[in-house]
LUMFIVEX-666517 format. One record per residue (C-alpha): residue number from 1; x, y, z. Coordinates in steps of 0.5 Angstrom, whole numbers, plus 500, padded with zeros to 3 digits. Layout:
REM LUMFIVEX-666517
<r i="NUM" u="X" v="Y" w="Z"/>
...
//
This chain:
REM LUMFIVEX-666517
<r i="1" u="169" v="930" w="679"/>
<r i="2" u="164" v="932" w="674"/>
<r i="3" u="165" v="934" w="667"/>
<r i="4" u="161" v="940" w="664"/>
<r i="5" u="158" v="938" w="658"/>
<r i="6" u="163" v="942" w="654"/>
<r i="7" u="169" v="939" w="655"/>
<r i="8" u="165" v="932" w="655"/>
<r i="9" u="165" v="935" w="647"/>
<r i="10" u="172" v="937" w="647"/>
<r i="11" u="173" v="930" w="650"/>
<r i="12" u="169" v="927" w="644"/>
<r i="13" u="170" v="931" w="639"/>
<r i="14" u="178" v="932" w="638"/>
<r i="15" u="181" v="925" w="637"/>
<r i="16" u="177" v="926" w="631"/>
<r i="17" u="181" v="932" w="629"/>
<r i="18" u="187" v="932" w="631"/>
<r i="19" u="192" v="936" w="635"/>
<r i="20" u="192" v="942" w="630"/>
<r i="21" u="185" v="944" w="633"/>
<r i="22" u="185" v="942" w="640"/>
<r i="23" u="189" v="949" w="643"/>
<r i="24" u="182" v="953" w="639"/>
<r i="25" u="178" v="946" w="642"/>
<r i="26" u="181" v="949" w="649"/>
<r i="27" u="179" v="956" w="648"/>
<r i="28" u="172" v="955" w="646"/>
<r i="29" u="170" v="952" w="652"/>
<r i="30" u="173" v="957" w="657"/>
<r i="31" u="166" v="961" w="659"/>
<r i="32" u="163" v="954" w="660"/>
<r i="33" u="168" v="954" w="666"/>
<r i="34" u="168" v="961" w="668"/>
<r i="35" u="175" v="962" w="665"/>
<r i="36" u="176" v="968" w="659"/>
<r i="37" u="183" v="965" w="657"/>
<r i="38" u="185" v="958" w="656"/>
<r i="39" u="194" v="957" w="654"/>
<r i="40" u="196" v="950" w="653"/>
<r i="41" u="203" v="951" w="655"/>
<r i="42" u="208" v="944" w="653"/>
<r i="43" u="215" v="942" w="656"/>
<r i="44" u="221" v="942" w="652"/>
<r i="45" u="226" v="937" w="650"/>
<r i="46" u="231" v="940" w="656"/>
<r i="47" u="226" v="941" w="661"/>
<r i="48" u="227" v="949" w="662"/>
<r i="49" u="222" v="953" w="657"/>
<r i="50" u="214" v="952" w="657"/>
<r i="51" u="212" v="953" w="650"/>
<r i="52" u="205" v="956" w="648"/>
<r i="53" u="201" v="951" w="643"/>
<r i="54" u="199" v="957" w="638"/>
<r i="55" u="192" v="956" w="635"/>
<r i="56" u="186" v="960" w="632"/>
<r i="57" u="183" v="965" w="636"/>
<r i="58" u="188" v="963" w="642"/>
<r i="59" u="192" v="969" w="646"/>
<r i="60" u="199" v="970" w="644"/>
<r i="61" u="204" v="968" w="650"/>
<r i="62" u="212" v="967" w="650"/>
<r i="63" u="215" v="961" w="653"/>
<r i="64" u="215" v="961" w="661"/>
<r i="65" u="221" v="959" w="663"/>
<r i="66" u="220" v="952" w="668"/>
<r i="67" u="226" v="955" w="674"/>
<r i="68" u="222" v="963" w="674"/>
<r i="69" u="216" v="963" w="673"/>
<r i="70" u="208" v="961" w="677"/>
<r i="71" u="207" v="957" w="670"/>
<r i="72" u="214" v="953" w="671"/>
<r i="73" u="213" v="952" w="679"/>
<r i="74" u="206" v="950" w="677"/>
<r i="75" u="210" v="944" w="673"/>
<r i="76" u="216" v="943" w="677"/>
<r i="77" u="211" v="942" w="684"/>
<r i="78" u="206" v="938" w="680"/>
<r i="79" u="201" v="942" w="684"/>
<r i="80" u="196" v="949" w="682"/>
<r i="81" u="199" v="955" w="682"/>
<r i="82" u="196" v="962" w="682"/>
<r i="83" u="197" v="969" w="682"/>
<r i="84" u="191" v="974" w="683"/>
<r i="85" u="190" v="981" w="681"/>
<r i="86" u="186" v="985" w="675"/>
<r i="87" u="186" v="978" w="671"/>
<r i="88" u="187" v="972" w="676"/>
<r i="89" u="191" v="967" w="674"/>
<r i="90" u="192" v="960" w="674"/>
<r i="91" u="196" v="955" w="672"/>
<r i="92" u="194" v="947" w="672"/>
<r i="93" u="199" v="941" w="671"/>
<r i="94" u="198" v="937" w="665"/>
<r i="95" u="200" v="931" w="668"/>
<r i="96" u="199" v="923" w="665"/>
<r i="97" u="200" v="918" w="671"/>
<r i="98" u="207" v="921" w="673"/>
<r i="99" u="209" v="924" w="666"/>
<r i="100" u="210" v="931" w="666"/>
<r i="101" u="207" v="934" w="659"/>
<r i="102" u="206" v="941" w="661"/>
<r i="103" u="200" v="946" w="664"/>
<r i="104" u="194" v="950" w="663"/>
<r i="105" u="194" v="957" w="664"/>
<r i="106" u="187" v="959" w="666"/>
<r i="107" u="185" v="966" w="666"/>
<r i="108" u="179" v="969" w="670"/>
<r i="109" u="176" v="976" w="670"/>
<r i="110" u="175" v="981" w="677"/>
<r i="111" u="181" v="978" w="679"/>
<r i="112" u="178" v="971" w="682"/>
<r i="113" u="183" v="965" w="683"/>
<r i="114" u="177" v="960" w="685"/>
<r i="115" u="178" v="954" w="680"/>
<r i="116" u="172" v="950" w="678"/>
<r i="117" u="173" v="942" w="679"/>
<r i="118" u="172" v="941" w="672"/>
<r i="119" u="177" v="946" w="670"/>
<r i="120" u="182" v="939" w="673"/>
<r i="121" u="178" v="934" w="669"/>
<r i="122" u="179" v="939" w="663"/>
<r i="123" u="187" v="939" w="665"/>
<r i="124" u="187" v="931" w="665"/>
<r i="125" u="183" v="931" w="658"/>
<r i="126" u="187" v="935" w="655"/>
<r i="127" u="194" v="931" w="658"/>
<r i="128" u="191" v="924" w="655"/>
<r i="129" u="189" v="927" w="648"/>
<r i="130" u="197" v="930" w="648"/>
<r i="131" u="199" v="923" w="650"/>
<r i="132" u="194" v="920" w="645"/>
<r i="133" u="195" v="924" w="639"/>
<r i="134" u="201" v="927" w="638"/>
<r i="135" u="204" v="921" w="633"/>
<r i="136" u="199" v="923" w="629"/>
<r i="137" u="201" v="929" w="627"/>
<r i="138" u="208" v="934" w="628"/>
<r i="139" u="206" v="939" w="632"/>
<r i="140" u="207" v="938" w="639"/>
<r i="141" u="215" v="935" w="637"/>
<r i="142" u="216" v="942" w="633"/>
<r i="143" u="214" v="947" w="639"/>
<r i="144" u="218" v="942" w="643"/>
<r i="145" u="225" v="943" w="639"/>
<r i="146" u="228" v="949" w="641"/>
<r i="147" u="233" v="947" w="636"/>
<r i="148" u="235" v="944" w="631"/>
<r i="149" u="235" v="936" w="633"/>
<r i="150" u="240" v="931" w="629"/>
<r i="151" u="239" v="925" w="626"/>
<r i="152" u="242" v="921" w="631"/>
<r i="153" u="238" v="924" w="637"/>
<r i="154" u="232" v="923" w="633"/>
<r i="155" u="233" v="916" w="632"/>
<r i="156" u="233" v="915" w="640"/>
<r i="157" u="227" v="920" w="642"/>
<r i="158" u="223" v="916" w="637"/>
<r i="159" u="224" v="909" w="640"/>
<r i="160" u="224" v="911" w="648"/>
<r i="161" u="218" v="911" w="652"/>
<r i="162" u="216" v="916" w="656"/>
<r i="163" u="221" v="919" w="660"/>
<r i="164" u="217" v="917" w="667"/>
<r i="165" u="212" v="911" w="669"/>
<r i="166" u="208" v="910" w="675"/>
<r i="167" u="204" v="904" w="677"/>
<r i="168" u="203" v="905" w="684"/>
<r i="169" u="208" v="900" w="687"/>
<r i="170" u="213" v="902" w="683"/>
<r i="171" u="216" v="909" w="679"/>
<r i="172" u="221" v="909" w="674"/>
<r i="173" u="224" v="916" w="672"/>
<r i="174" u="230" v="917" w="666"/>
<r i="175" u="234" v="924" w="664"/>
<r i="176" u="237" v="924" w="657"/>
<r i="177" u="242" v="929" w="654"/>
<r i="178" u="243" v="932" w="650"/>
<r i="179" u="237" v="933" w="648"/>
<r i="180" u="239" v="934" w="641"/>
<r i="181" u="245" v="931" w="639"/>
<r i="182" u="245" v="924" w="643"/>
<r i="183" u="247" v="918" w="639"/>
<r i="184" u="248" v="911" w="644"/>
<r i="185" u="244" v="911" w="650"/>
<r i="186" u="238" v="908" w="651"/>
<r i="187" u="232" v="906" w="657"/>
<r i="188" u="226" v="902" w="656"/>
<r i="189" u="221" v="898" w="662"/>
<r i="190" u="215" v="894" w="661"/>
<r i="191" u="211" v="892" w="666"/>
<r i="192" u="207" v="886" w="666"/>
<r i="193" u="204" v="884" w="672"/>
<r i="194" u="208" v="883" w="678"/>
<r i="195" u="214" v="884" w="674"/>
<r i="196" u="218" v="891" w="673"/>
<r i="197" u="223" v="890" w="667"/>
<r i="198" u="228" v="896" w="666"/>
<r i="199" u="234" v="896" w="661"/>
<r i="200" u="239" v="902" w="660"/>
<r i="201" u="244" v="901" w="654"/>
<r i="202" u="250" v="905" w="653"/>
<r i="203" u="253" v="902" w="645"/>
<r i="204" u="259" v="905" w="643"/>
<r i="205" u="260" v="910" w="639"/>
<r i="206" u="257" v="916" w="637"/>
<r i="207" u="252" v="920" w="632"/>
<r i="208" u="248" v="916" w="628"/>
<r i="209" u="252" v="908" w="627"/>
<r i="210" u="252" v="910" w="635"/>
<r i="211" u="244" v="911" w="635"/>
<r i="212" u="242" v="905" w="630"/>
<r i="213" u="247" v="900" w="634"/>
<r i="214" u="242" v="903" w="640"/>
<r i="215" u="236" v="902" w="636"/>
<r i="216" u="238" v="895" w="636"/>
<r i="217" u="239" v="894" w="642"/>
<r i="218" u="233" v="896" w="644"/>
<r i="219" u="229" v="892" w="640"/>
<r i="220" u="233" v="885" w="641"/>
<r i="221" u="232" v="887" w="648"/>
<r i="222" u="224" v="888" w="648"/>
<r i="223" u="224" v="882" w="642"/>
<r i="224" u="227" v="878" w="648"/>
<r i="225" u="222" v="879" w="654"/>
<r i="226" u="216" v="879" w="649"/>
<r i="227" u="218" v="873" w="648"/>
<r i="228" u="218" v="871" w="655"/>
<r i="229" u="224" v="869" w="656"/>
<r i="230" u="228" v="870" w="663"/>
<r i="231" u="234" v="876" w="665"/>
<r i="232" u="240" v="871" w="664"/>
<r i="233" u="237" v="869" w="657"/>
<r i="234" u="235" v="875" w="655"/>
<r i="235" u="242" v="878" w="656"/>
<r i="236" u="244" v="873" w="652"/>
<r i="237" u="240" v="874" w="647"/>
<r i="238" u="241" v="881" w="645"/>
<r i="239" u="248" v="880" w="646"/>
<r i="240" u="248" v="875" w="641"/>
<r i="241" u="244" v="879" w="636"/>
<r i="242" u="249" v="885" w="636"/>
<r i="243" u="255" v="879" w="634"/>
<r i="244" u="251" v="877" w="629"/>
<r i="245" u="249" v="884" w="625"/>
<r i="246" u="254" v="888" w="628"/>
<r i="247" u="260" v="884" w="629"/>
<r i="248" u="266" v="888" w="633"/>
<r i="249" u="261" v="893" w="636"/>
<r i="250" u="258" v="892" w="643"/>
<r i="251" u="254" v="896" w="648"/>
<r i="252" u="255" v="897" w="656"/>
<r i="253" u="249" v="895" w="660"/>
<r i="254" u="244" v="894" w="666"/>
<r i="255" u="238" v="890" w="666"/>
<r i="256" u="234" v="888" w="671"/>
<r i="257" u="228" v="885" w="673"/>
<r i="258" u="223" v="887" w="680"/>
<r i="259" u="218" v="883" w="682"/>
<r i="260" u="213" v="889" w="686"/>
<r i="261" u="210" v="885" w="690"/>
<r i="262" u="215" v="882" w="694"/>
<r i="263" u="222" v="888" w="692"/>
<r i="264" u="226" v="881" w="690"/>
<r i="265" u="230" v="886" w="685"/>
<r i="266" u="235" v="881" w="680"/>
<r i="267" u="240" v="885" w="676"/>
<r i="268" u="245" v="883" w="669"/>
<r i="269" u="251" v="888" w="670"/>
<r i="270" u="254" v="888" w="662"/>
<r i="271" u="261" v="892" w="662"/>
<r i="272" u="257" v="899" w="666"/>
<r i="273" u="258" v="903" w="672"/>
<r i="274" u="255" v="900" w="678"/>
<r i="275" u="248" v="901" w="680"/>
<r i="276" u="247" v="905" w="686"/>
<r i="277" u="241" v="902" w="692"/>
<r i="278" u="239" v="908" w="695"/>
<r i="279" u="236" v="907" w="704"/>
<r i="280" u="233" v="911" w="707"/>
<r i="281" u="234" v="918" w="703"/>
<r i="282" u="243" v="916" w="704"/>
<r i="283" u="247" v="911" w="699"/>
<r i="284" u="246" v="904" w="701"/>
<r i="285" u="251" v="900" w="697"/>
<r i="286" u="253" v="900" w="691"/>
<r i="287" u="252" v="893" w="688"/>
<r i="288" u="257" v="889" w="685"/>
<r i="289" u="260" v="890" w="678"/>
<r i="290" u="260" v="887" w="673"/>
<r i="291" u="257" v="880" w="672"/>
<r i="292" u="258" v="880" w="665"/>
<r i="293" u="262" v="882" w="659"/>
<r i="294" u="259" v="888" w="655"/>
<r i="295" u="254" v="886" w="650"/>
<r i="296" u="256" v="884" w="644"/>
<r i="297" u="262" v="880" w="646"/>
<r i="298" u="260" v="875" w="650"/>
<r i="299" u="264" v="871" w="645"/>
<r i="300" u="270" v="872" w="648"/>
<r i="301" u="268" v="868" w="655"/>
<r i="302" u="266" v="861" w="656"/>
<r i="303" u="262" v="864" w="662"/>
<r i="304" u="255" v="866" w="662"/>
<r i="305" u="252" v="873" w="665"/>
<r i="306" u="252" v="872" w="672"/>
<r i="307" u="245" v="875" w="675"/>
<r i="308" u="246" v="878" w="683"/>
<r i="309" u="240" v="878" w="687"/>
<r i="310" u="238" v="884" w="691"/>
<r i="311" u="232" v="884" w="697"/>
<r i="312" u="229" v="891" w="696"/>
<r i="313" u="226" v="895" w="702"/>
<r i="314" u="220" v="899" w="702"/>
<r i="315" u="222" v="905" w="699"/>
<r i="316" u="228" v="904" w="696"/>
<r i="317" u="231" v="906" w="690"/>
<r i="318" u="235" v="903" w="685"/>
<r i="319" u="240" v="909" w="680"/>
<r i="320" u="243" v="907" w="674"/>
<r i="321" u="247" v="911" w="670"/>
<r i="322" u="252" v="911" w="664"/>
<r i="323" u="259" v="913" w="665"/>
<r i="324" u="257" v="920" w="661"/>
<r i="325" u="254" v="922" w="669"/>
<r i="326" u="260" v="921" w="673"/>
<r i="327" u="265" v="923" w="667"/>
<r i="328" u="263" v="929" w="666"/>
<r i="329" u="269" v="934" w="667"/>
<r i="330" u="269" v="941" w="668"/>
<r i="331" u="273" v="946" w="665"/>
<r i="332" u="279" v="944" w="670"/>
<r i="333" u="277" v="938" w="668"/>
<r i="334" u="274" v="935" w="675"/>
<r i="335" u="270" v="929" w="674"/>
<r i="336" u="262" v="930" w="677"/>
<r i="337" u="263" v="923" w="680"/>
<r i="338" u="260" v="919" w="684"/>
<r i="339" u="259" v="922" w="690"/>
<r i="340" u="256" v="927" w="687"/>
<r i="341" u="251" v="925" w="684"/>
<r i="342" u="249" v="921" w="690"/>
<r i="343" u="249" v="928" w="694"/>
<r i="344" u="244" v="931" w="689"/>
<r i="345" u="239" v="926" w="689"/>
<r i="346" u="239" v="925" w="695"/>
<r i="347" u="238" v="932" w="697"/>
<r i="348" u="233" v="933" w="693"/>
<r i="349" u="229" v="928" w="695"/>
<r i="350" u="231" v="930" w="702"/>
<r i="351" u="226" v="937" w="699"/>
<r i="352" u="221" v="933" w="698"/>
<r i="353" u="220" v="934" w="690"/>
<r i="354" u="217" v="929" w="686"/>
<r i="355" u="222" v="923" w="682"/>
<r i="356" u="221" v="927" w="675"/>
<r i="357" u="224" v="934" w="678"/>
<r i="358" u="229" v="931" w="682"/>
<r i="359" u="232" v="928" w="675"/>
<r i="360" u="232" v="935" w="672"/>
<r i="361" u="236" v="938" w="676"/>
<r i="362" u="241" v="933" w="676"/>
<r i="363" u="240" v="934" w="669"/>
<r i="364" u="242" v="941" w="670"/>
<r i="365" u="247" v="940" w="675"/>
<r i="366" u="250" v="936" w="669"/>
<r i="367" u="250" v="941" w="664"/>
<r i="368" u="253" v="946" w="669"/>
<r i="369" u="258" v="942" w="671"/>
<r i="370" u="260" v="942" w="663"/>
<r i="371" u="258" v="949" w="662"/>
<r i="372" u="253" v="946" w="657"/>
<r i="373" u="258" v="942" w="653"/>
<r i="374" u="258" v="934" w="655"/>
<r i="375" u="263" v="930" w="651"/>
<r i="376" u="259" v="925" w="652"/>
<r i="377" u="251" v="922" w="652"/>
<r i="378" u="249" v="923" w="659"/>
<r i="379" u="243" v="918" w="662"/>
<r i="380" u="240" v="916" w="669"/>
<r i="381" u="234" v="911" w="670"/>
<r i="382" u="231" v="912" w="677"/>
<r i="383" u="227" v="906" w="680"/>
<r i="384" u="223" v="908" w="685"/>
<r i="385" u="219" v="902" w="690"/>
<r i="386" u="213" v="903" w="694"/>
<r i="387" u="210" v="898" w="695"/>
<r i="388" u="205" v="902" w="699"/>
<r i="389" u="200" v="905" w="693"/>
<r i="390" u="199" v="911" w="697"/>
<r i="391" u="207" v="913" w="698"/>
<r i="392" u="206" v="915" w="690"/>
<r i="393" u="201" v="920" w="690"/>
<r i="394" u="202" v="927" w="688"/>
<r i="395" u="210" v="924" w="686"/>
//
């Protein structure tokens, strides 16, 4: 699709700014594309707000809430929403790959909704430019926060990736919470080639000795597969680094490797709830659980992890999840539960929605379980494998 001069400018101009100017970078070329206003709007850390980026001469909004508003179903769907009238009014995903980052909302004069192509180039520049530039300044992070996020939470947010990755032939989706207030879960992916690697850690404790033994974990784990080492020895290694510099602590975990190519899956289950293998949009099985002992006390057997070997078929999908999930209780002190959890990801994938919104609302579904107040981190990971490029599209 062509670019229009002006946003090829904006495209130029911005990286060498920064994120401060770019909602007034926005704005400034709205007639150029036939649009009075233009709105940045990002999502907040819990996925339920649509919050306005503020910047000389742009309009002042309020947050749009994701579940009530055009904006919100324009996020959750992934696709253009309009409402005509006086003012017409549109609102454009900013999406990069599968990441959800927020949306555009355009505003054309006599009512018309009639977007032009350059308006979705504008939507992309501006979603790789949120990407690229938000580690250099502070503001996206501030309008994201609603409230104000501890310190142990603020330790995990600056070490995880991307809450969802696609690369064609395999997605990968996590939820976190509370967004605020997490301490010892953690996820990463890597994806080198062929080869999908996927980790979820749980580390004992809580608060900020809970995030830190997390932070190690996650670097042990990453040292060890850039280093090139295999899933059986990379699960030795980290857990022998959590001996050595936390003695006494240890942390659950899932880590997995898949070959995109071919759906051979290869799984080390170290002390965690079983993952789940979802076929054909039901539960498929529960895999074996578990082939080793809780990172960080390895020592206590003279067996090594044990990998289970799992043939994926096109289109299955592997969840993992810490023990926060299913032991979330509600004020009669019913457990959310594993059947549960499976019912709603099954049924909002039965509905069609994108990965990404399918793992918000189990995330609210988990709140609401707990009206709002989880004794513990709850985290998901959702793999997704489509050997077929095509089967992701729009996801």
């Amino acid at each position: 699709m062509e670019l229009v001069a002006e946003v090829r400018q904006l495209l130029a101009d911005v990286p060498c700014a920064g994120l401060d100017e770019l909602p007034g970078s926005v704005i400034a070329v709205a007639p150029a594309l036939g649009a009075t206003e233009i709105v940045i709007y990002v999502i907040d850390y819990n996925q339920t707000y649509l919050v306005p980026l503020d910047g000389p001469g742009v309009p002042r909004r309020r947050p749009l809430p994701v579940d009530a508003s055009l904006g919100g179903r324009a996020f959750r769907s992934g696709r253009t929403h309009r409402r005509s009238g006086r003012i017409g009014r549109s609102w454009v995903p900013l999406v990069d790959g599968c990441h959800r980052l927020g949306v555009l909302e355009v505003a054309t004069a006599g009512g018309s909704t009639k977007l032009p192509d350059a308006v979705h180039g504008l939507a992309a520049v501006v979603a790789q430019l949120l990407v690229s530039r938000r580690s250099y300044g502070d503001k996206i992070e501030r309008v994201r926060r609603r409230e104000p996020m501890q310190l142990a939470a603020e330790i995990v947010w600056s070490q995880l990736p991307p809450l969802s990755f696609t690369a064609g032939r395999a997605m990968v989706t996590g939820i976190l919470e509370p967004c605020y207030d997490i301490g010892g879960d953690v996820f990463d992916y890597a994806l080198n080639g062929d080869l999908l690697s996927v980790a979820l850690f749980d580390a004992v404790g809580h608060g900020t000795e809970a995030s830190l033994l997390a932070t190690l974990c996650l670097s042990a784990y990453r040292n060890a597969r850039r280093c090139g080492l295999d899933l059986r020895d990379t699960t030795r290694s980290v857990d022998k680094l959590i001996h050595a510099h936390r003695p006494g602590s240890f942390a659950s975990a899932v880590l997995a490797e898949l070959d995109c190519a071919t759906g051979a899956l290869r799984l080390v289950v170290a002390g965690h709830p079983a993952p789940l293998l979802l076929r054909g949009g039901r539960l498929g099985r529960v895999l074996p659980a578990p082939t080793a002992l809780p990172l960080g006390l390895g020592y206590l057997s003279a067996d090594g992890p044990r990998v289970i070997e799992e043939m994926l078929h096109p289109g299955d999908q592997l969840l993992l999840y810490t023990d926060g999930v299913i032991e979330a209780r509600s004020e009669t002190g019913e457990m959310f539960g594993t059947d549960r959890l499976v019912d709603l990801v099954t049924r909002a994938l039965a509905d069609g929605l994108p990965t990404p919104e399918s793992m918000r609302r189990l995330v609210g579904a988990i709140l609401r379980h707990q009206n709002d107040q989880l004794q513990d981190d709850a985290t998901a990971l959702f793999v997704e494998w489509t050997p077929d490029e095509s089967a992701n599209q729009g996801s």
